[in-house]
PyMOL Python script that loads the backbone (N, CA, C, O; Angstrom):
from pymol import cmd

cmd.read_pdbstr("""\
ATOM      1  N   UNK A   1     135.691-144.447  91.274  1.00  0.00           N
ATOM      2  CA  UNK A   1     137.086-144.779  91.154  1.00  0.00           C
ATOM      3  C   UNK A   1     137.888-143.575  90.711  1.00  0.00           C
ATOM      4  O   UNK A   1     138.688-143.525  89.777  1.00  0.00           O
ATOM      5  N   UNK A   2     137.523-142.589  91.568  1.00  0.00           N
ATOM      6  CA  UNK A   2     138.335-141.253  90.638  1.00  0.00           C
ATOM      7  C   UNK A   2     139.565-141.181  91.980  1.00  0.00           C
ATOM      8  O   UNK A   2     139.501-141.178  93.209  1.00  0.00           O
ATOM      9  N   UNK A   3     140.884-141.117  90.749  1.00  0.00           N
ATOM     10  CA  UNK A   3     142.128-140.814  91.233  1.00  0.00           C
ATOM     11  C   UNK A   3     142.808-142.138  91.264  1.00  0.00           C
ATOM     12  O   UNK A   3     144.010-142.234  91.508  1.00  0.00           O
ATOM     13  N   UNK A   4     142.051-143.147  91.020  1.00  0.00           N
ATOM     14  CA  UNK A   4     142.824-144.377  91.712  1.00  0.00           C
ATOM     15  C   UNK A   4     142.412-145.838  91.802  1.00  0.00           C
ATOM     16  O   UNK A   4     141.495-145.781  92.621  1.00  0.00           O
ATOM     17  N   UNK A   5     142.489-146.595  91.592  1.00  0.00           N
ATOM     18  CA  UNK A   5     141.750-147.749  92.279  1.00  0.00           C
ATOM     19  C   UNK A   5     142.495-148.847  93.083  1.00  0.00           C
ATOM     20  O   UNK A   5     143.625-149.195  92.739  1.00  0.00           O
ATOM     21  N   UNK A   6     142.023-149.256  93.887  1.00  0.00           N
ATOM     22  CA  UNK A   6     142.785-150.563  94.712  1.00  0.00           C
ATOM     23  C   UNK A   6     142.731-151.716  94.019  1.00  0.00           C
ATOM     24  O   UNK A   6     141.984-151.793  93.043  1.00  0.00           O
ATOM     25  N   UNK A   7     143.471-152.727  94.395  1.00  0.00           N
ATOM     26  CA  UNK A   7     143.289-153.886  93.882  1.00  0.00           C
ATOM     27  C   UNK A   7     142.169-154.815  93.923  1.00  0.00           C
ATOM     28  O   UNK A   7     141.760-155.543  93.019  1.00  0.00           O
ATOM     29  N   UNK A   8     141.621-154.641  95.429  1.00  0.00           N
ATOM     30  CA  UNK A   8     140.347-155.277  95.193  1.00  0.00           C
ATOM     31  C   UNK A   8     139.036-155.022  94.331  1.00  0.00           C
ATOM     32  O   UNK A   8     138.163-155.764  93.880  1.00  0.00           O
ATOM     33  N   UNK A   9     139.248-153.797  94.300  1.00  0.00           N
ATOM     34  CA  UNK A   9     138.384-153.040  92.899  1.00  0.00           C
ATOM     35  C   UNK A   9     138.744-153.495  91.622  1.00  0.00           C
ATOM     36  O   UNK A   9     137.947-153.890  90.771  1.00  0.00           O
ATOM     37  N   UNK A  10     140.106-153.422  91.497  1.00  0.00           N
ATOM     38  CA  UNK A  10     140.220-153.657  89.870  1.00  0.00           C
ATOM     39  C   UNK A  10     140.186-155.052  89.570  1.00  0.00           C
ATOM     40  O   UNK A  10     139.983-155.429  88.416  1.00  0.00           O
ATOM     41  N   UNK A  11     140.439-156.157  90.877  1.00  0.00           N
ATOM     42  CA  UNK A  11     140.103-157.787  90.357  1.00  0.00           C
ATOM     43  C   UNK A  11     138.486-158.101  90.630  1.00  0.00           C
ATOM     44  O   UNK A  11     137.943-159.190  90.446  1.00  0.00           O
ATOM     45  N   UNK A  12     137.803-156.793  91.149  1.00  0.00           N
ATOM     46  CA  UNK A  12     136.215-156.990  90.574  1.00  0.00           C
ATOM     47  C   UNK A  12     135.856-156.425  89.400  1.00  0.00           C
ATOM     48  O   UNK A  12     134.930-156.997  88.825  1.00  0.00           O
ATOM     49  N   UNK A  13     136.255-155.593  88.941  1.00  0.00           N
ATOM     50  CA  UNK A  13     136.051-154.784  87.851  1.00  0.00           C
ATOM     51  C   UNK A  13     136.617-155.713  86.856  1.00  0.00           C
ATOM     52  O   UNK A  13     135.902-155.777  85.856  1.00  0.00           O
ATOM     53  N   UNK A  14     137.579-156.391  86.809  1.00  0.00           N
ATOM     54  CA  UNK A  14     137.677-157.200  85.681  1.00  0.00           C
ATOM     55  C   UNK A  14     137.125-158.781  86.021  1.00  0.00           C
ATOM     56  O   UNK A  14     137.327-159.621  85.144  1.00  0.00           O
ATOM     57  N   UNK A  15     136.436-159.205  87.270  1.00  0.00           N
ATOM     58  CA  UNK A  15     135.773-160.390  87.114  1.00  0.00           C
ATOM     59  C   UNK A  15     134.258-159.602  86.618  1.00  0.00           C
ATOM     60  O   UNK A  15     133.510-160.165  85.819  1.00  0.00           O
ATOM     61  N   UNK A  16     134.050-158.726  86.998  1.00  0.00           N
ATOM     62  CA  UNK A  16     132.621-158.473  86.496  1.00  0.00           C
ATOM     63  C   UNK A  16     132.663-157.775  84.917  1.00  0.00           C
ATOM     64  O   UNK A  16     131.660-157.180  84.523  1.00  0.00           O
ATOM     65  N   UNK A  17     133.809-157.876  84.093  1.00  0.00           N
ATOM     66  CA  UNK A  17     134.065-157.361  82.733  1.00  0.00           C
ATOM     67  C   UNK A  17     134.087-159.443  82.490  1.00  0.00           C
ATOM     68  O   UNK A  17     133.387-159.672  81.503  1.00  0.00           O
ATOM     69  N   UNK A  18     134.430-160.262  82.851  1.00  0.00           N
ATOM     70  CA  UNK A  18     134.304-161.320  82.109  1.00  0.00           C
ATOM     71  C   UNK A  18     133.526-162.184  82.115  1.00  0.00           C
ATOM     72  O   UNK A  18     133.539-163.307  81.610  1.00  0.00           O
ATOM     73  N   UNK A  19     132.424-161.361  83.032  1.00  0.00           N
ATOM     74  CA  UNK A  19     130.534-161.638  83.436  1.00  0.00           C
ATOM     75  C   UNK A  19     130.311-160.891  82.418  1.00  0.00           C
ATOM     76  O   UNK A  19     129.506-161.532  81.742  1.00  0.00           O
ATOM     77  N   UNK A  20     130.532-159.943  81.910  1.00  0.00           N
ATOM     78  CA  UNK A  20     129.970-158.929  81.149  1.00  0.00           C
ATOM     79  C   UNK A  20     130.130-159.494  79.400  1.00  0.00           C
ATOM     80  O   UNK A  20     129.337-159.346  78.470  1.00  0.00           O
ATOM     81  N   UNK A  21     131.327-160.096  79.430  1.00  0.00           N
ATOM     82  CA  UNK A  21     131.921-160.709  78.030  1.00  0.00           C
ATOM     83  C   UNK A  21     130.908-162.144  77.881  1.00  0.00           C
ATOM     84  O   UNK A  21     130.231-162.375  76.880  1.00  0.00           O
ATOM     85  N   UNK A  22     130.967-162.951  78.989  1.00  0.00           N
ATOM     86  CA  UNK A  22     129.912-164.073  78.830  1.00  0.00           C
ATOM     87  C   UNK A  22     128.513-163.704  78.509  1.00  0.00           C
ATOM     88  O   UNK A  22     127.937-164.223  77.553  1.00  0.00           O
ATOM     89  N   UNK A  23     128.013-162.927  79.185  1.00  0.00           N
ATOM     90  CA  UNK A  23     126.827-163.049  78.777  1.00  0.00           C
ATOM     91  C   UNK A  23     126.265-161.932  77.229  1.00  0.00           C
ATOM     92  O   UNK A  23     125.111-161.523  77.106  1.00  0.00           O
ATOM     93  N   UNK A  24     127.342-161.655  76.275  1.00  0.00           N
ATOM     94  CA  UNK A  24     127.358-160.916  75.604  1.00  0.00           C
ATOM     95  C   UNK A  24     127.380-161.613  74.260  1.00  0.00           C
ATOM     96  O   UNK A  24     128.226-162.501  74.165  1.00  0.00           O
ATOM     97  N   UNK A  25     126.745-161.425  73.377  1.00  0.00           N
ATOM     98  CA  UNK A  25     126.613-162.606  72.012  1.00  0.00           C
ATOM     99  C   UNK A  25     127.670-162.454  71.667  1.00  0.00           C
ATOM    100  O   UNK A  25     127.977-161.262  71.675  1.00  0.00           O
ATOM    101  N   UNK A  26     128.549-163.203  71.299  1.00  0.00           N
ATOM    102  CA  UNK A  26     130.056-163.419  70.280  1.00  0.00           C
ATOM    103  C   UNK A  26     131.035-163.167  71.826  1.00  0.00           C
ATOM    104  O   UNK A  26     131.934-163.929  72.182  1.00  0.00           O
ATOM    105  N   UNK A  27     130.709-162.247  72.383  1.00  0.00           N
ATOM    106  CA  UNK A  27     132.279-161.878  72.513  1.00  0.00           C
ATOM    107  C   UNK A  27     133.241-162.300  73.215  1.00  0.00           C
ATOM    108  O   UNK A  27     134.393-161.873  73.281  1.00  0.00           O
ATOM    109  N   UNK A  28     132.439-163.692  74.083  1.00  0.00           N
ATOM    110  CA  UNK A  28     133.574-164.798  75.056  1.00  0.00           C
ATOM    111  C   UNK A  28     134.178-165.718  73.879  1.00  0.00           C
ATOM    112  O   UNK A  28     135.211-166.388  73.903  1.00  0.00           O
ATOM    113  N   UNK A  29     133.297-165.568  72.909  1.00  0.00           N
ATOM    114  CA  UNK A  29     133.847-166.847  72.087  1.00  0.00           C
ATOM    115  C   UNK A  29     135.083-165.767  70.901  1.00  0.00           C
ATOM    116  O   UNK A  29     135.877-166.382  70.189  1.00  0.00           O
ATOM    117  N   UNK A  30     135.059-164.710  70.884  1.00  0.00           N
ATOM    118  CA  UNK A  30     136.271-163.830  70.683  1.00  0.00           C
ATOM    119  C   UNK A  30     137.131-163.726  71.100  1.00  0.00           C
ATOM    120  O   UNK A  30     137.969-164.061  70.263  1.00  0.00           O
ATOM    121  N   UNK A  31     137.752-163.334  72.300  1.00  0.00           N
ATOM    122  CA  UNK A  31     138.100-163.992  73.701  1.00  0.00           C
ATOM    123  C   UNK A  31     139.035-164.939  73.556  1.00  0.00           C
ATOM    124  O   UNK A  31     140.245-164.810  73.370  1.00  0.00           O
ATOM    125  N   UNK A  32     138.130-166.260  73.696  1.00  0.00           N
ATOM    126  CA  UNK A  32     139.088-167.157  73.614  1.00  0.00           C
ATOM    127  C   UNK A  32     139.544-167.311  72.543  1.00  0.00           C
ATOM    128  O   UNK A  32     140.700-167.689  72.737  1.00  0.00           O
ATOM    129  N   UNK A  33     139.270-167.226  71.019  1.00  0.00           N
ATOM    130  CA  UNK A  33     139.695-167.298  69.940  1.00  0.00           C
ATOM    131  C   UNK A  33     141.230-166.354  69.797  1.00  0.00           C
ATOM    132  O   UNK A  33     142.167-166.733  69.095  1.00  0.00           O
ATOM    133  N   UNK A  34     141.236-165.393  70.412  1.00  0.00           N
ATOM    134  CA  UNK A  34     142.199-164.313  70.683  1.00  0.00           C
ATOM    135  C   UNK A  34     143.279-164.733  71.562  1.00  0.00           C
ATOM    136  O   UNK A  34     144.504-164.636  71.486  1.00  0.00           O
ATOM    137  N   UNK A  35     142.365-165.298  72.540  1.00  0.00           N
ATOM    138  CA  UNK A  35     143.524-166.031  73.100  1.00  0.00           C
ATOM    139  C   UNK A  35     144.192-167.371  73.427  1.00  0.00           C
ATOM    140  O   UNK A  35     145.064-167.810  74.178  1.00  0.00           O
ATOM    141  N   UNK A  36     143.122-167.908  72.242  1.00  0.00           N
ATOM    142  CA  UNK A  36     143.580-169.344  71.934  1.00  0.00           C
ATOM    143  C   UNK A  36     142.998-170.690  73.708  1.00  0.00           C
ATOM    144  O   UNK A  36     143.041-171.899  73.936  1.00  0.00           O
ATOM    145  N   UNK A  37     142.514-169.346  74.509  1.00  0.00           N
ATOM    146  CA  UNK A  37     142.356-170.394  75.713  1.00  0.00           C
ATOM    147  C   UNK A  37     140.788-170.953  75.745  1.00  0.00           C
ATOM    148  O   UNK A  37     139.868-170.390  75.152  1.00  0.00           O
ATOM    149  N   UNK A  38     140.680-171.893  76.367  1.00  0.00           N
ATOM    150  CA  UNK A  38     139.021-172.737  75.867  1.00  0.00           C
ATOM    151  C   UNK A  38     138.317-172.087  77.692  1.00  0.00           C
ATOM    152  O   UNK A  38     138.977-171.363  78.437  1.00  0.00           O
ATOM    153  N   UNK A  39     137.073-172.543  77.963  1.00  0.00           N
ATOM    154  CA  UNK A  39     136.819-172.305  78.694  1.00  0.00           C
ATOM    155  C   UNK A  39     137.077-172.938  79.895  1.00  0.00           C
ATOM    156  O   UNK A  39     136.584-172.300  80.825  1.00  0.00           O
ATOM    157  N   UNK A  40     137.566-173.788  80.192  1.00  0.00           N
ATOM    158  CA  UNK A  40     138.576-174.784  81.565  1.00  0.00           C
ATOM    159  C   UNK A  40     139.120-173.557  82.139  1.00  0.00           C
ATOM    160  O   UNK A  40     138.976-173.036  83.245  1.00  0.00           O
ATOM    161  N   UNK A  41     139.981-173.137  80.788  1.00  0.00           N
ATOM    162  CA  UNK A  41     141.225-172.598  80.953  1.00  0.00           C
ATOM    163  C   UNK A  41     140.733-171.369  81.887  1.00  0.00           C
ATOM    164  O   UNK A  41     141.285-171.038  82.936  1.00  0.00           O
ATOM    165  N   UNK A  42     139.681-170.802  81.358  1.00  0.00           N
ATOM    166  CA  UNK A  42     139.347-168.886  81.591  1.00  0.00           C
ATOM    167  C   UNK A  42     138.845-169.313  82.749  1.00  0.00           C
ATOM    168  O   UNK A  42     139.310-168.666  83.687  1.00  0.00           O
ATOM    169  N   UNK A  43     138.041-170.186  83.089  1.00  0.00           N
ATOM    170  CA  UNK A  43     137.786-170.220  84.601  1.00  0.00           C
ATOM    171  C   UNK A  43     138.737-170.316  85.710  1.00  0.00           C
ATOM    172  O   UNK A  43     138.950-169.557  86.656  1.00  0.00           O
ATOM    173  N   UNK A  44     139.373-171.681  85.289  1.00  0.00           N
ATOM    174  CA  UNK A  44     140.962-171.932  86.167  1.00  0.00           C
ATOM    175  C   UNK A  44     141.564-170.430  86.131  1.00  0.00           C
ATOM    176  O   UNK A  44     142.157-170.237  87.192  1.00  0.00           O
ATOM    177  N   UNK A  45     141.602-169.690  85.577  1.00  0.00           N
ATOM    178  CA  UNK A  45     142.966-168.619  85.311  1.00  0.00           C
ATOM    179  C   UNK A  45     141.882-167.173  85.599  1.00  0.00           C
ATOM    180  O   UNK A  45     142.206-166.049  85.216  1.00  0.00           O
ATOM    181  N   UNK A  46     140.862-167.402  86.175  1.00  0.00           N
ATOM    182  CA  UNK A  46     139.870-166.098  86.028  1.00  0.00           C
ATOM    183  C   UNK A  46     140.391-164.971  87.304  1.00  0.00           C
ATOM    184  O   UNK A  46     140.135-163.767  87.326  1.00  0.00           O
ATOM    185  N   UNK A  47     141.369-165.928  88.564  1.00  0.00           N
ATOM    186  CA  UNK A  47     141.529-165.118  89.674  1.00  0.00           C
ATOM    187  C   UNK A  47     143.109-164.346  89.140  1.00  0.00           C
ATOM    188  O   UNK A  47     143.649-163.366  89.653  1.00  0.00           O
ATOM    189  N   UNK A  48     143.478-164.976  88.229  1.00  0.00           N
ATOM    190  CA  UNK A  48     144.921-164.659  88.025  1.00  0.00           C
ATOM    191  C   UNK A  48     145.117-163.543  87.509  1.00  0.00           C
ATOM    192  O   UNK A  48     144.569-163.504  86.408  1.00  0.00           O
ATOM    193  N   UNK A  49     146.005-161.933  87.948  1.00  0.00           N
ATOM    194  CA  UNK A  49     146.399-161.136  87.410  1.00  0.00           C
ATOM    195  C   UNK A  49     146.742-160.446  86.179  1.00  0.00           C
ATOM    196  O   UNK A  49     146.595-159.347  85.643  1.00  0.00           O
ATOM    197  N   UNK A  50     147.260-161.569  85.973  1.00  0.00           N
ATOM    198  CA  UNK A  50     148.015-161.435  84.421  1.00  0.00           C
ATOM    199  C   UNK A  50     146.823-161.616  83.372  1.00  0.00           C
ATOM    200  O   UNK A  50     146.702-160.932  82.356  1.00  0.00           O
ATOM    201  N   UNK A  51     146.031-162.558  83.737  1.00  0.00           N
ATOM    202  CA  UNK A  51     144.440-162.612  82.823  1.00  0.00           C
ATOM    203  C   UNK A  51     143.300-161.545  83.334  1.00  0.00           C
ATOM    204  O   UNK A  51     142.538-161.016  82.525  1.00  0.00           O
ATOM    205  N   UNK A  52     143.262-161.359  84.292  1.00  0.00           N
ATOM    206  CA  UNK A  52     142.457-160.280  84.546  1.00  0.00           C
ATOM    207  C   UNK A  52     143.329-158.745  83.374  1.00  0.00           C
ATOM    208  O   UNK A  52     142.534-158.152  82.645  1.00  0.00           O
ATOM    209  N   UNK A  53     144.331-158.438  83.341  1.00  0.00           N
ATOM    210  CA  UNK A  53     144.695-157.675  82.534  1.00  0.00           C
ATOM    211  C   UNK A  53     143.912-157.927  81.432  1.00  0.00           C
ATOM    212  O   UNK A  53     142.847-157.409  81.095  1.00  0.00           O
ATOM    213  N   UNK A  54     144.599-158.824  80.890  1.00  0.00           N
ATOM    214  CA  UNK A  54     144.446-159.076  79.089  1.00  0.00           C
ATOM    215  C   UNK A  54     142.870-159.304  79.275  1.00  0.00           C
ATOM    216  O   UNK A  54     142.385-159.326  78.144  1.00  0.00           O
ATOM    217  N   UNK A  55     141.776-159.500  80.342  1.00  0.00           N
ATOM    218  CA  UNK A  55     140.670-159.595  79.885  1.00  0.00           C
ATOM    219  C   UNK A  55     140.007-157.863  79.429  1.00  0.00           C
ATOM    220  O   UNK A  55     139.307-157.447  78.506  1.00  0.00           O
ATOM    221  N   UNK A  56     140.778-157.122  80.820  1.00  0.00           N
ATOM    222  CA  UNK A  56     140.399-155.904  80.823  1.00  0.00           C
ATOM    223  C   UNK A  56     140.725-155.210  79.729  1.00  0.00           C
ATOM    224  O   UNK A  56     139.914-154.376  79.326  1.00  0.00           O
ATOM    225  N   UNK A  57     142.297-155.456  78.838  1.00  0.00           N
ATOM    226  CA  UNK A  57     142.354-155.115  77.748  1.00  0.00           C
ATOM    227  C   UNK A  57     141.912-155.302  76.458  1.00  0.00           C
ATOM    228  O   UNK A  57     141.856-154.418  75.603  1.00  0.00           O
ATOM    229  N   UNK A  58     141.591-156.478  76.317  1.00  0.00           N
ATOM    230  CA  UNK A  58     140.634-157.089  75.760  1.00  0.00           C
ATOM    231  C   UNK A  58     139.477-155.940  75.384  1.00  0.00           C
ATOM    232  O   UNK A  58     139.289-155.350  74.319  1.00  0.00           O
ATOM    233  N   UNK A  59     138.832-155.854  76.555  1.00  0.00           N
ATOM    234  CA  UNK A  59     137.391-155.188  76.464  1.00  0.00           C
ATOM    235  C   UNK A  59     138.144-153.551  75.851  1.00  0.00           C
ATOM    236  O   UNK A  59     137.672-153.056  74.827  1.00  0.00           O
ATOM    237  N   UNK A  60     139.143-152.946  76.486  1.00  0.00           N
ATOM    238  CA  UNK A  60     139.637-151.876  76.194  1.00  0.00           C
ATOM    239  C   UNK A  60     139.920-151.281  74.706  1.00  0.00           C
ATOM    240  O   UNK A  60     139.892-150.102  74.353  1.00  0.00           O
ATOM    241  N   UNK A  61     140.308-152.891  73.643  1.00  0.00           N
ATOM    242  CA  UNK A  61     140.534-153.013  72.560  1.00  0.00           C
ATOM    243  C   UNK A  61     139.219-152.900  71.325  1.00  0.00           C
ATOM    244  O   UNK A  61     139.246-152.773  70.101  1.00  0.00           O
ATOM    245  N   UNK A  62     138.359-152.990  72.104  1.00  0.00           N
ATOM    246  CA  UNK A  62     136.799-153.590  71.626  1.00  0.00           C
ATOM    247  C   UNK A  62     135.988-152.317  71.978  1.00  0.00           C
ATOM    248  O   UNK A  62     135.009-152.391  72.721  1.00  0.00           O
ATOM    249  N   UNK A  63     136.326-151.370  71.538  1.00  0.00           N
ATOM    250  CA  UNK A  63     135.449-149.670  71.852  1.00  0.00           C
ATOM    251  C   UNK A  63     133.533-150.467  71.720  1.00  0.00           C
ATOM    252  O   UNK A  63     133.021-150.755  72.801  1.00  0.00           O
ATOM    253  N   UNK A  64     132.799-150.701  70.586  1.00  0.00           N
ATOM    254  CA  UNK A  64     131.689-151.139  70.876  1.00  0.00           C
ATOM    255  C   UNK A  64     131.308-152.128  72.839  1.00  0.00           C
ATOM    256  O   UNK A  64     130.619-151.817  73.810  1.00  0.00           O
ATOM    257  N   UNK A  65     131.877-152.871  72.633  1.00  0.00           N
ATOM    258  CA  UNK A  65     131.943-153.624  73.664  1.00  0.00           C
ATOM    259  C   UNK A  65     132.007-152.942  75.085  1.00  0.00           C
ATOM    260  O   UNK A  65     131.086-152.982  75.901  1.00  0.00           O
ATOM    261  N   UNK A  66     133.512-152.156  75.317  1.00  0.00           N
ATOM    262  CA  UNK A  66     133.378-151.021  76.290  1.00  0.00           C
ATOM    263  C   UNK A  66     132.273-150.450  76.332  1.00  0.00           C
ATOM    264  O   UNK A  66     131.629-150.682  77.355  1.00  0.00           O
ATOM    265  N   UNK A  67     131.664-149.571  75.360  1.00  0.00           N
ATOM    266  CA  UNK A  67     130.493-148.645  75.366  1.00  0.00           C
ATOM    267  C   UNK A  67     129.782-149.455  76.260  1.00  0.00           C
ATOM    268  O   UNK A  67     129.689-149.250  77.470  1.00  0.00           O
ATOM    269  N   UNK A  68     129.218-150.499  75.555  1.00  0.00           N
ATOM    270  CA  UNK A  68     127.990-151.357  76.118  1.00  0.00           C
ATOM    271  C   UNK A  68     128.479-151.826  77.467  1.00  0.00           C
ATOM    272  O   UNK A  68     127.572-151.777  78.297  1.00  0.00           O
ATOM    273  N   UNK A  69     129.715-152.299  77.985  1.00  0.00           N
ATOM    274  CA  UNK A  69     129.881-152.265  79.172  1.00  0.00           C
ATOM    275  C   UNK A  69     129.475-151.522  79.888  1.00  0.00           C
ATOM    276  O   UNK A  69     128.474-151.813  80.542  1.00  0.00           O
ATOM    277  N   UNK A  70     130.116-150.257  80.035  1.00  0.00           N
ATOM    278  CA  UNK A  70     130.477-149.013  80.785  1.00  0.00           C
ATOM    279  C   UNK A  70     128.905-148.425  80.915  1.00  0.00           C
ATOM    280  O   UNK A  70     128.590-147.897  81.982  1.00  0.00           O
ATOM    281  N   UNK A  71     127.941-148.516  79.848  1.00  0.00           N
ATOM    282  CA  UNK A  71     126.748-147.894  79.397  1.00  0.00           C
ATOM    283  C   UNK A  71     126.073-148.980  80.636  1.00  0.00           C
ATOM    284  O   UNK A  71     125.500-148.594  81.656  1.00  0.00           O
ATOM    285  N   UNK A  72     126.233-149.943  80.370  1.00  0.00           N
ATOM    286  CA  UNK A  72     125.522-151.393  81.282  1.00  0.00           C
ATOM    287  C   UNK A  72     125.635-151.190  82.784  1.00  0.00           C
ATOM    288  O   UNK A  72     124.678-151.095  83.552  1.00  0.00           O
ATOM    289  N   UNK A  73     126.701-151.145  83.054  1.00  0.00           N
ATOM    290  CA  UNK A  73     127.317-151.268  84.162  1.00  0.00           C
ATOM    291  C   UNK A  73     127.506-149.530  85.121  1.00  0.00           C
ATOM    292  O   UNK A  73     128.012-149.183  86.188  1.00  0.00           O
ATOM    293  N   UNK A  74     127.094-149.145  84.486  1.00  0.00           N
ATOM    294  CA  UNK A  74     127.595-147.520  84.873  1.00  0.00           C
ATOM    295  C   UNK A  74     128.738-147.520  85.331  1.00  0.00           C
ATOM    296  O   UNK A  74     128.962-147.433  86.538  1.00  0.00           O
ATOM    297  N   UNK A  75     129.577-147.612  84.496  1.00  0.00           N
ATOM    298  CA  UNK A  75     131.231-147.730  85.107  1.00  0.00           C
ATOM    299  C   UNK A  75     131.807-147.133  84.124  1.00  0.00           C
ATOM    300  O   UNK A  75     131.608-147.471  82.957  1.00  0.00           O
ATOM    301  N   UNK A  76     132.737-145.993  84.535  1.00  0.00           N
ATOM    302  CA  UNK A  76     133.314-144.839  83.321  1.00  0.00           C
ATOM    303  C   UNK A  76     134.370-145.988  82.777  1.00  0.00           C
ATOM    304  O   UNK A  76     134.622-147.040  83.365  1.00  0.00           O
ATOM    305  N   UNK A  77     134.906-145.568  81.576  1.00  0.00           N
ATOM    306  CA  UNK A  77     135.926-146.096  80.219  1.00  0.00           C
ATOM    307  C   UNK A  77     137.151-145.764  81.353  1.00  0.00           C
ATOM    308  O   UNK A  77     137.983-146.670  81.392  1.00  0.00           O
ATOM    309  N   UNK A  78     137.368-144.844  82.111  1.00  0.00           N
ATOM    310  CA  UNK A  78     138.484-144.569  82.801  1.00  0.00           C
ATOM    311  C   UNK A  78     138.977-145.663  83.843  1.00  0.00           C
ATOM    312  O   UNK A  78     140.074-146.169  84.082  1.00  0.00           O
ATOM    313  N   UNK A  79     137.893-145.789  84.281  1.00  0.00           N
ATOM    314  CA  UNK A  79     138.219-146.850  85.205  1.00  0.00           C
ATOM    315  C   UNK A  79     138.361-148.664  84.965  1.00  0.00           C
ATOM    316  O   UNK A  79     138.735-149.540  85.744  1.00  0.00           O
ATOM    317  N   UNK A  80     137.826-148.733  83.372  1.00  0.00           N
ATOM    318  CA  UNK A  80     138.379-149.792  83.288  1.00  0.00           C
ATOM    319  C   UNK A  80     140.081-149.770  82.761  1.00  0.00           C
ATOM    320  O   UNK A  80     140.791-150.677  83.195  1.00  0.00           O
ATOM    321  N   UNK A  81     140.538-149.007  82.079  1.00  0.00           N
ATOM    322  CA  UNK A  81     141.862-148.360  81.991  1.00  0.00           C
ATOM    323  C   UNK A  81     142.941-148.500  83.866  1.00  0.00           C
ATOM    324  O   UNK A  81     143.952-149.143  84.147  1.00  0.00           O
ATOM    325  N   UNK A  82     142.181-147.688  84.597  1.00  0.00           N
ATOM    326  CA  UNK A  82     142.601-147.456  85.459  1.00  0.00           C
ATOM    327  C   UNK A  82     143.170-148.838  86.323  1.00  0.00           C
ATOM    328  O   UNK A  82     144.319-149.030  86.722  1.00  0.00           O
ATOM    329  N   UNK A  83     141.941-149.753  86.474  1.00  0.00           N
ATOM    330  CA  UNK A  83     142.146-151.192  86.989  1.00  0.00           C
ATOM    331  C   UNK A  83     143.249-151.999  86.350  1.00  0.00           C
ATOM    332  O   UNK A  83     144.262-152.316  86.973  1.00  0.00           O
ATOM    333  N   UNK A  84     143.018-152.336  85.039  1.00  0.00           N
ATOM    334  CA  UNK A  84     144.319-152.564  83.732  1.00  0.00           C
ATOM    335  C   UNK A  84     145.312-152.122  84.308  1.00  0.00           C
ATOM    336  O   UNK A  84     146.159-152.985  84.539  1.00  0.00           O
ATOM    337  N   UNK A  85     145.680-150.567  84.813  1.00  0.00           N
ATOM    338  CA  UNK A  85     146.830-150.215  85.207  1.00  0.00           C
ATOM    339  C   UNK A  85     147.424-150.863  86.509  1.00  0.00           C
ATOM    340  O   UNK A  85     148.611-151.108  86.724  1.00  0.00           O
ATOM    341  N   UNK A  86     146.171-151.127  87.469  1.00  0.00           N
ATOM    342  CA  UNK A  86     146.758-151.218  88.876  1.00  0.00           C
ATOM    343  C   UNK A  86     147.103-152.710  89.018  1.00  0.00           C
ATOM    344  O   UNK A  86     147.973-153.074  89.808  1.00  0.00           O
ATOM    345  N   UNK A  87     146.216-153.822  88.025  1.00  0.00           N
ATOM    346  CA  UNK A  87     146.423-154.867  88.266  1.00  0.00           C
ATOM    347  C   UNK A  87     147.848-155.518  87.386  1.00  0.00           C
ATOM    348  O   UNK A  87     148.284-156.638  87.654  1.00  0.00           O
ATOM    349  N   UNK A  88     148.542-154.525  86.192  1.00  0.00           N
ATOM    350  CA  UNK A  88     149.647-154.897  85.822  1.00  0.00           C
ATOM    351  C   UNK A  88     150.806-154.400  86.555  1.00  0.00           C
ATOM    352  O   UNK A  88     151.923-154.813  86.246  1.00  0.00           O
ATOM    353  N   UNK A  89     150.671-153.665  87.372  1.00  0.00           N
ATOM    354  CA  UNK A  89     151.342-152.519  87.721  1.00  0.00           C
ATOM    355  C   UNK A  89     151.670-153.081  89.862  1.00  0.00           C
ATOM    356  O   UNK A  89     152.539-152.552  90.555  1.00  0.00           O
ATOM    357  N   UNK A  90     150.719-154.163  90.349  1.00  0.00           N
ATOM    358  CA  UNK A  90     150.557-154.290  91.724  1.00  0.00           C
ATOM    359  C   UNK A  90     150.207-153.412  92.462  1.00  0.00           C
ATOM    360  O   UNK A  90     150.094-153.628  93.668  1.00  0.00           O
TER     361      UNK A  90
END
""", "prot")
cmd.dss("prot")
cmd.show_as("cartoon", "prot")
cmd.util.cbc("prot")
cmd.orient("prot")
């Protein structure tokens, strides 16, 4: 993802950051505590823009969490930034 990412990249990059948050001890149930939404909600709202952000920021906010993402996933810290940008941004 260097220089850029498309949209279809960054609404995988943040469905596979809230694969990454589920299967992670505590941190879906952080998540929703943060954002007050239960799990109905995060599924119903998982294709939606505006939550794909705040999930991606989310993780962005959470440096341990990133690490272990990015470390997991081989996916640079930049590019979850980068997606954040393109998916608030259109």
């Amino acid at each position: 993802m260097r220089g850029g990412v498309n949209i279809d990249q960054a609404q995988t990059l943040a469905l596979n950051v809230l694969a990454f948050l589920a299967s992670s001890s505590g941190a879906l149930e952080r998540l929703m505590e943060q954002s007050g939404l239960d799990l109905v909600t995060l599924r119903d709202r998982a294709a939606d823009a505006d939550f794909q952000v705040a999930i991606l920021d989310f993780l962005l906010a959470n440096e341990e969490l990133l690490v272990d993402f990015c470390q997991t996933t081989r996916t640079e810290p930049r590019a979850v930034r980068l997606a954040a940008h393109r998916l608030s941004h259109g």
